[in-house]
DOFITOR-259126 format. One record per residue (C-alpha): residue in three letters; residue number from 1; y, x, z. Coordinates in pm, whole numbers, plus 50000, padded with zeros to 5 digits. Example, Ala and Ser with C-alpha at 12.3 -4.5 7.8 and 13.67 -1.06 7.14 Angstrom:
<recs>
{rec ALA 1 {49550 51230 50780}}
{rec SER 2 {49894 51367 50714}}
</recs>
This chain:
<recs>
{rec UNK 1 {24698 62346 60609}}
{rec UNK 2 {25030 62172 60556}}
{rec UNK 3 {25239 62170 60935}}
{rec UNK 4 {25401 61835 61018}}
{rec UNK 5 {25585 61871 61332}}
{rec UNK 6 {25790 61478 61227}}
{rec UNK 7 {25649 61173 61163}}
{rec UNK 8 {25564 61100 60772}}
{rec UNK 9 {25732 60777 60734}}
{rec UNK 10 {25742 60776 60332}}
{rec UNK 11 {25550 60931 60057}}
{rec UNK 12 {25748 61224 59984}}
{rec UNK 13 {25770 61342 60321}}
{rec UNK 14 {25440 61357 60357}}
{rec UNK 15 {25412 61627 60071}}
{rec UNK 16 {25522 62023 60194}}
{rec UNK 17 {25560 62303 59915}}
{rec UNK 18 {25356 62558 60098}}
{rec UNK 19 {25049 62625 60391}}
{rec UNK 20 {25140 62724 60709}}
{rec UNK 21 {24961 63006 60794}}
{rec UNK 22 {24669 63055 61074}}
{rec UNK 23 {24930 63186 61279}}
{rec UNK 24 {25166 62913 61238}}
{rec UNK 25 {24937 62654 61347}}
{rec UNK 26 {24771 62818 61694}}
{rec UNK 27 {25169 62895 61734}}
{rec UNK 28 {25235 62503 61745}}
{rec UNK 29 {24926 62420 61918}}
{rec UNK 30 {25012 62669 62170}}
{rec UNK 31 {25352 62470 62194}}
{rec UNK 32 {25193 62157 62188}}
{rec UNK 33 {24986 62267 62475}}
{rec UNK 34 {25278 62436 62700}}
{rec UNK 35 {25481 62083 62661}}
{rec UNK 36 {25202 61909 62767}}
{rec UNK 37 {25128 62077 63079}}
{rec UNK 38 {25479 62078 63232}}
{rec UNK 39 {25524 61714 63177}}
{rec UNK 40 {25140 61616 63248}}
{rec UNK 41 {25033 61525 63652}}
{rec UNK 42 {24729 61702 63804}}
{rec UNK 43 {24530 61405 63829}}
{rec UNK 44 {24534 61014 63786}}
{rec UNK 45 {24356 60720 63998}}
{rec UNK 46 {24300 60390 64024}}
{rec UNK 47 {24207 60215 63668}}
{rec UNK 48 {24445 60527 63503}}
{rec UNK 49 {24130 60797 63644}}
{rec UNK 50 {24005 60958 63295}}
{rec UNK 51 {24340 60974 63120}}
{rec UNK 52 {24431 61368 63001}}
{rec UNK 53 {24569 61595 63323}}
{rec UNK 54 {24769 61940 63329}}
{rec UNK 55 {24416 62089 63403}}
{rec UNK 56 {24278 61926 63045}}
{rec UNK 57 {24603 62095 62887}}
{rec UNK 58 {24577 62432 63079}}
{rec UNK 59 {24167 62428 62921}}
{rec UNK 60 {24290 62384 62592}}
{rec UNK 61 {24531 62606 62615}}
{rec UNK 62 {24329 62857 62744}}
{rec UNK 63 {24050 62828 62495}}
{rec UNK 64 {24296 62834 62214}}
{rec UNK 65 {24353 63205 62354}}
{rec UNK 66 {24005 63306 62442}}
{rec UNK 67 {23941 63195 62035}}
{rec UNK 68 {24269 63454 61961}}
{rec UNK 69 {24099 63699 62180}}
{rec UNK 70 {24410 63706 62391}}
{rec UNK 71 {24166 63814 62701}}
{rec UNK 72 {24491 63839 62925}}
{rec UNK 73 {24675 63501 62848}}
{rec UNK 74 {24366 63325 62882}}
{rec UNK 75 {24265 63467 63190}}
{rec UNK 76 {24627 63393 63338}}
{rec UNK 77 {24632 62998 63206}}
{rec UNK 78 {24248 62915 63299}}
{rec UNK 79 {24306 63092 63646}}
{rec UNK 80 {24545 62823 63705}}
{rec UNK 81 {24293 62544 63654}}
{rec UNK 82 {24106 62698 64001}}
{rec UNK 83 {24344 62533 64259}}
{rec UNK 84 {24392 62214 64107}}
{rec UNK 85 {24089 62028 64297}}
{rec UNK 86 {23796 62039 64020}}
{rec UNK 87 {23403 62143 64157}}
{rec UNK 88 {23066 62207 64025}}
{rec UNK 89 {22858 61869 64121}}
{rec UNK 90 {22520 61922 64303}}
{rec UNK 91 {22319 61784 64055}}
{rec UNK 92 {22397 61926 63681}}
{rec UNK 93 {22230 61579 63560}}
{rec UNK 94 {22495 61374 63715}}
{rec UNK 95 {22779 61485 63459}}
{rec UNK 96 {22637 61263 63197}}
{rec UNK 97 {22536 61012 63418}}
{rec UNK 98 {22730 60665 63292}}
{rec UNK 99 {22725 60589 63676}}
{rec UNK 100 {22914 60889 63815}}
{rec UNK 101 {23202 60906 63539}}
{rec UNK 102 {23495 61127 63554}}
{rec UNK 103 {23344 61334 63846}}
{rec UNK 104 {23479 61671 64029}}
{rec UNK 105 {23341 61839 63759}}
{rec UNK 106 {23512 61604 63484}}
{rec UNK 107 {23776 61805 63362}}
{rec UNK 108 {23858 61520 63020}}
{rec UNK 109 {23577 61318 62894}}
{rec UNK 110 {23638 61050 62642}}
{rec UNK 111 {23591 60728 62789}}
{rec UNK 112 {23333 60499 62651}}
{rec UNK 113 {23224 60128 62768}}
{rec UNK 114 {22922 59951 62661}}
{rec UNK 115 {23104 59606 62755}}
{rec UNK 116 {23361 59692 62528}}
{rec UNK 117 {23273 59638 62089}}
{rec UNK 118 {23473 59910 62004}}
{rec UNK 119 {23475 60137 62268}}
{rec UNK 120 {23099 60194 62367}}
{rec UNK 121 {22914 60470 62252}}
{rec UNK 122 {22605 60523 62048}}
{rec UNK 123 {22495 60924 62089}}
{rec UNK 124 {22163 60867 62186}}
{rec UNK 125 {22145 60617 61873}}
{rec UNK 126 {22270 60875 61638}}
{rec UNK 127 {22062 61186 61809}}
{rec UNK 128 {21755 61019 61907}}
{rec UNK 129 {21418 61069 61718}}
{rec UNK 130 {21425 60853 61387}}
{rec UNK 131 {21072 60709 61472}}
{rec UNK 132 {21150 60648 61859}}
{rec UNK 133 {21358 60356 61866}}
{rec UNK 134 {21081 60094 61998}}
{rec UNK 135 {20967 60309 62263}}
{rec UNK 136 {21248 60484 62389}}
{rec UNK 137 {21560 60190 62310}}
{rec UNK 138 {21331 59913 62332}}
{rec UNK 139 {21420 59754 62010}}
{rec UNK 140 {21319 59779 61660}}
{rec UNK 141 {21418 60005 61371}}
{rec UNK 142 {21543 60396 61350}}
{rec UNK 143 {21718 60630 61514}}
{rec UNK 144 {21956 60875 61352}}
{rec UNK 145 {21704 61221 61402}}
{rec UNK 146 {22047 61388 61393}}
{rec UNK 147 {22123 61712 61616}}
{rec UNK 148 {21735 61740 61715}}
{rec UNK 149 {21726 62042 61956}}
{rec UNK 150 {21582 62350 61794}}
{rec UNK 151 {21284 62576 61977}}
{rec UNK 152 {21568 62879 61951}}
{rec UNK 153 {21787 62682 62195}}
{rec UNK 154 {21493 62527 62405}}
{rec UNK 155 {21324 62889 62446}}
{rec UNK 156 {21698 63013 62587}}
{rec UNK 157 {21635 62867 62931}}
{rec UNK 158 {21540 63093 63165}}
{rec UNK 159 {21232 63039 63382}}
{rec UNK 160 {21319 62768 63681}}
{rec UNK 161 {21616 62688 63475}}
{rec UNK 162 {21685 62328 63592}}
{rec UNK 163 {21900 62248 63297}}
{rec UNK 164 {21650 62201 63068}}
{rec UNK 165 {21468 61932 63164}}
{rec UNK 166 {21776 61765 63211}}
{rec UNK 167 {21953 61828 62843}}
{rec UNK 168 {21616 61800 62678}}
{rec UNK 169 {21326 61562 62677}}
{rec UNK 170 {21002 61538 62465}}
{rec UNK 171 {20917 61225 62311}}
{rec UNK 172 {20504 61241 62269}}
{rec UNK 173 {20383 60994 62048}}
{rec UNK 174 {20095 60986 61778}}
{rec UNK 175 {20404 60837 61549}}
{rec UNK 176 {20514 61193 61580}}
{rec UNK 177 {20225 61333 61314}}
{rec UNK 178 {20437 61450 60996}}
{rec UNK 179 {20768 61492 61135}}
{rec UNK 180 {20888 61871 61052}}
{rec UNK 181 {21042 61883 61418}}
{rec UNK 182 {20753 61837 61598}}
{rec UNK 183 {20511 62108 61474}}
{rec UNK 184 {20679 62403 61746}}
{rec UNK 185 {20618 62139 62024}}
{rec UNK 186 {20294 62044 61993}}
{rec UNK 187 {20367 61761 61857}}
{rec UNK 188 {20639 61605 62045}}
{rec UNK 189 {21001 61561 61936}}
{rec UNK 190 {21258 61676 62144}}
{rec UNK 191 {21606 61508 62177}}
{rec UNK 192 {21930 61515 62372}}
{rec UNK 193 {21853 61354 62688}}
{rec UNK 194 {22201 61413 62825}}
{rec UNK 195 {22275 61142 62651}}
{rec UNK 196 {21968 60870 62719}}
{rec UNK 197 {22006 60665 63056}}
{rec UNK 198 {21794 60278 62975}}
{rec UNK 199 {21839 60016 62989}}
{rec UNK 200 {22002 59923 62676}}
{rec UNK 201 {22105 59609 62708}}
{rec UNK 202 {22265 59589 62367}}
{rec UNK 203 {22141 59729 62026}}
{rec UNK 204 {22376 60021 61879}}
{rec UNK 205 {22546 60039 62221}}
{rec UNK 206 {22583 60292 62529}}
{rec UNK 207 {22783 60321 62794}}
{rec UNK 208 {22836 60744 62820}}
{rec UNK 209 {23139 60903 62814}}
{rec UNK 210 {23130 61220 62643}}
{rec UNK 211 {23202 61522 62794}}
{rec UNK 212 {23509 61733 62611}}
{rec UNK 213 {23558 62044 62947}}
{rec UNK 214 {23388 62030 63240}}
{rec UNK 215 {23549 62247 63523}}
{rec UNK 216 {23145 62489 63432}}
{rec UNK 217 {23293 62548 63091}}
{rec UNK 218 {23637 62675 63244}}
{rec UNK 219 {23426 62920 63528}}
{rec UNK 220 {23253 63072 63218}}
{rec UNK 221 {23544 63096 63040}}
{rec UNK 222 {23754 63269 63268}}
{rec UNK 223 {23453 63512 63314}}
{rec UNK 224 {23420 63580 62989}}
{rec UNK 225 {23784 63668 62963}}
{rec UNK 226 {23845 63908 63301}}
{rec UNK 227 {23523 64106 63138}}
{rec UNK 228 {23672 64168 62826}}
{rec UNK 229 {23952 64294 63057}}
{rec UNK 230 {23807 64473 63286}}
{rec UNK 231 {23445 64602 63248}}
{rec UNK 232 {23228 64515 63504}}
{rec UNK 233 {23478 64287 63630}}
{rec UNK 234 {23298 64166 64008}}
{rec UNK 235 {23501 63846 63995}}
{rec UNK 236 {23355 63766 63631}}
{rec UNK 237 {22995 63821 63737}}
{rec UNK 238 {23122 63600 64069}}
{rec UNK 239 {23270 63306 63824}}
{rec UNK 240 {22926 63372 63651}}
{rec UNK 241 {22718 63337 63919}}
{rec UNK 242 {22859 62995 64045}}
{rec UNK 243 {22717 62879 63721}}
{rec UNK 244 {22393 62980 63739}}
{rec UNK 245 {22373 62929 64112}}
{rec UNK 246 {22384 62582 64051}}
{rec UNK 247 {22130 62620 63793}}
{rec UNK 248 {21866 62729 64048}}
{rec UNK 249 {21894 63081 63872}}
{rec UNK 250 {21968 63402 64036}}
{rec UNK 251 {22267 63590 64037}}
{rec UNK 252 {22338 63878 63771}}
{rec UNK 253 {22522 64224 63880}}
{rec UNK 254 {22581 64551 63808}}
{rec UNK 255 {22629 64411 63401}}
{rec UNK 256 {22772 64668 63205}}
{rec UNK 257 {23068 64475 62993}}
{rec UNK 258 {22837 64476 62681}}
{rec UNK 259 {22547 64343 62880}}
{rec UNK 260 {22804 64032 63075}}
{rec UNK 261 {22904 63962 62703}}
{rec UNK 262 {22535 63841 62626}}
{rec UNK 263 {22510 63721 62963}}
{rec UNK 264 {22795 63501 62958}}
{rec UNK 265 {22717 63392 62564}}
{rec UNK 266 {22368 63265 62663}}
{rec UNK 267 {22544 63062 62990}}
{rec UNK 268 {22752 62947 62745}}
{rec UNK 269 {22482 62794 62493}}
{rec UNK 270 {22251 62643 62764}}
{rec UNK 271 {22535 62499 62992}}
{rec UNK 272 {22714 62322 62761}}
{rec UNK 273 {22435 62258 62461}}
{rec UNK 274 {22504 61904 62287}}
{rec UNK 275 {22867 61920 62394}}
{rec UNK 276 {23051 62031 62059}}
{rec UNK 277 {23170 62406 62195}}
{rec UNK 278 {22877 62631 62018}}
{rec UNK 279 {23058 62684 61707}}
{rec UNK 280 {23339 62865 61843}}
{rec UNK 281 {23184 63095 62091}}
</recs>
């Protein structure tokens, strides 16, 4: 792609006679990043509470070199996250709860507000089952039927997983009968119920944030990194664990490093499903 680092204030400067390459452009985000975390405060309150932190940066930055596979860097930058105040919430649920925004597990969300025209946020209106909108919205019309779950990723939870029920809900209704994506569920139609919380009191409009890192994506991050370091790594599998804990799952030892890989990658999918990271694991 072409690498502005100045603002294109006329149509020739907007033109540049070659590409940077791939290496060029993590190089400047990795600038980007480093500026932005020694100028950037460790938190905000008051009405400022949801604006981007050091920890945001110090995520970015550290997923920009988990994605390079530079284990050590990204092990050193997301280790610094740890002390700066963020927690796993009780309740998995209540991190897309439009009641409980910008919680200790908030990391950066982008703020949404259902009283707001141009700033609310329409996910479930987008994602929901096309034939659902009476029932589920309560008023008439389609959804989108966009970013239906698949049985793949509702089959990854593990038994007494508690996630599950609370990404995913089934909508049963004899409306249902011809729809492709009900025939593996029996006939009902899952969708992304992280982001469904009725009333609506407005057609089109929501009042979720959406979630960009929680403080879980960082712990399984970090874990993922010290493994690749270090095989069999007992602070990786204890990073791990602090996941799943909250889960209601077990914890995993003893994991050889090629066994924590696929343990961590499957964390990965069912902690964070809906929220845009999938692609790059």
């Amino acid at each position: 792609v072409p690498l502005h680092v100045t603002e294109v204030n006329s149509p020739e400067t907007a033109f540049s006679n070659v590409k940077a390459s791939v290496d060029e452009v993590y190089a400047q985000i990795i600038a980007d990043a480093n500026d932005a975390i020694s100028f950037l405060p460790d938190s905000f309150g008051g009405n400022d509470r949801g604006r981007v932190t050091k920890g945001a940066a110090l995520t970015l930055l550290g997923e920009v070199y988990l994605t390079r596979k530079d284990y050590a860097q990204a092990a050193s930058t997301l280790e610094k996250v740890l002390p700066l105040g963020y927690s796993l919430v009780a309740d998995y649920a209540d991190n897309f709860d439009p009641t409980k925004k910008n919680g200790s597990e908030s990391i950066f969300e982008i703020q949404f507000d259902a009283g707001l025209q141009t700033e609310n946020s329409n996910f479930i209106f987008t994602f929901g089952p096309r034939n659902a909108k009476t029932q589920l919205i309560g008023f008439p019309g389609n959804l989108g039927g966009s970013n239906i779950p698949t049985p793949s990723l509702y089959n990854a939870y593990e038994a007494g997983d508690n996630r599950r029920d609370k990404s995913i809900q089934l909508f049963d209704d004899p409306s249902n009968a011809g729809f492709p994506e009900a025939v593996a569920f029996g006939g009902k139609i899952p969708f992304a119920k992280k982001y469904y919380h009725p009333p609506f009191l407005e057609d089109g409009r929501a009042n979720e944030n959406w979630p960009v890192y929680r403080y879980s994506y960082v712990l399984l991050m970090l874990a993922e990194a010290k493994n690749e370091i270090a095989a069999g790594d007992g602070e990786a599998h204890s990073l791990l664990n602090q996941v799943r804990t909250r889960a209601g799952l077990p914890a995993l030892t003893g994991l050889s490093q090629v066994q924590f890989r696929a343990a961590v990658d499957k964390e990965q999918r069912v902690e964070l499903a809906f929220e845009n990271h999938r692609w790059y694991q």
